[in-house]
C-alpha positions in Angstrom: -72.3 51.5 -29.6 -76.0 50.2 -28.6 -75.3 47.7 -31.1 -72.2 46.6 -29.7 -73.4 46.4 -26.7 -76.8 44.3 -27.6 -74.3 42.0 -29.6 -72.1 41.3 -26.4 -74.9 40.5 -24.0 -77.1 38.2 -26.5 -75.4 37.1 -29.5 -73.9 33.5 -30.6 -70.0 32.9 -29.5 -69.2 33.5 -32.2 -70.8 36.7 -33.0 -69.3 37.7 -29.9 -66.1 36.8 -31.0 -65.9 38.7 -33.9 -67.2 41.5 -32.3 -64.4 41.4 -30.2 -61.5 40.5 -33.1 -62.9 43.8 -34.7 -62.4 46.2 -31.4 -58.8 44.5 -31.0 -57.6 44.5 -34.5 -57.7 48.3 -34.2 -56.2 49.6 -37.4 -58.7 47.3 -39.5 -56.5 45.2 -41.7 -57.8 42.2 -40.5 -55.5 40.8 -38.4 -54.2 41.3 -34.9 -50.3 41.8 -34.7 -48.4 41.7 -32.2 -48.4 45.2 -30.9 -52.0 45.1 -30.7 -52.3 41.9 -28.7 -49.7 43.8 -26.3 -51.8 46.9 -26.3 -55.2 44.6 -25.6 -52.7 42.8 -23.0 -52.2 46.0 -21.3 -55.8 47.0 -21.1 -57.0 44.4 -19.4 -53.8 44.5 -16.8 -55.1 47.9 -16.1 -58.8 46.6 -15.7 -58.2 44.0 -13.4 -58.5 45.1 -10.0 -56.0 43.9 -6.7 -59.2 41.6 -6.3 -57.9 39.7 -9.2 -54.4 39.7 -9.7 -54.4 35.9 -9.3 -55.3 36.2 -12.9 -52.4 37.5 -14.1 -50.1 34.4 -13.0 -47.1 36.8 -12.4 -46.9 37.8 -16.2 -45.8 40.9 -17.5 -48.5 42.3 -20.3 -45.6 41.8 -22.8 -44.6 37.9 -21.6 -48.3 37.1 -21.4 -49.1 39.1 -24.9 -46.7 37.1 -26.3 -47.9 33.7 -25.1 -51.2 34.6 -26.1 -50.2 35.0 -29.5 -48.1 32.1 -29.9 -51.0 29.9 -28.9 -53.4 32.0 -31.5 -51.3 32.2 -34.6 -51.4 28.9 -35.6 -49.3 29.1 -39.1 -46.7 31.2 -37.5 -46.9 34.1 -39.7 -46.5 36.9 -37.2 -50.5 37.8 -37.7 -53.5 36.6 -35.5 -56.7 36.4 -38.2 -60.4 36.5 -37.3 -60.5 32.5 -37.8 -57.8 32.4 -35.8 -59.0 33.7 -33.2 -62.3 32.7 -32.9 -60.7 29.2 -33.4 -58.6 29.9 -30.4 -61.0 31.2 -28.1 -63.7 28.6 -28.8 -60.9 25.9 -27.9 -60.0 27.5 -24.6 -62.5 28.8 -22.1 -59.5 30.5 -20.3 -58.7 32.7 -23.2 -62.3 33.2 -24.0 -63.1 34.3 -20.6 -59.4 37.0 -21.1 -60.3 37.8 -24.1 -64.3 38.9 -23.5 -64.9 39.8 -20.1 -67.8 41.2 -20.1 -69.7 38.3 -22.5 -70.4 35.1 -20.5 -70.9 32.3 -23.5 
């Protein structure tokens, strides 16, 4: 956990990143599905406060799980991998920012 936590505040992007791909792909194959972007979706509904709803651009978790995933899963195989993601993330600042609140990179 202290690890985790020493990782998100001073590691590279892209330690960050797969720091984060391994908390979201949560039944460790190495890939995120799309159930599991949903669930991560849903979290971070649930974290963001009335302060923030802007955010959410009048999205359900589902709609905006869904775009999300489309955006990330580049061959279209129905699986989000860790290069995918990273790939992803680095490309977008928006995402990034979504995806790892708590690590400004």
């Amino acid at each position: 956990f202290l690890l985790s936590i020493d990782i998100n505040c001073s590691g590279t992007p892209e330690e960050k990143l797969s720091w984060a791909f391994r908390m979201y792909d949560m039944d460790g194959n190495g890939y995120i599905d799309i159930l599991e972007m949903t669930k991560l979706v849903s979290s971070i509904y649930k974290m963001i406060g009335a302060g923030q709803d802007h955010l959410l651009h009048d999205e359900t978790p589902l709609e905006r799980a869904q775009a999300i995933f489309q955006r990330m899963d580049v061959n279209d195989d129905g699986k989000v991998t860790k290069d995918e993601f990273t790939k992803s993330c680095l490309e977008d600042r928006n995402l990034l920012d979504l995806l790892t609140p708590v690590a400004k990179m």
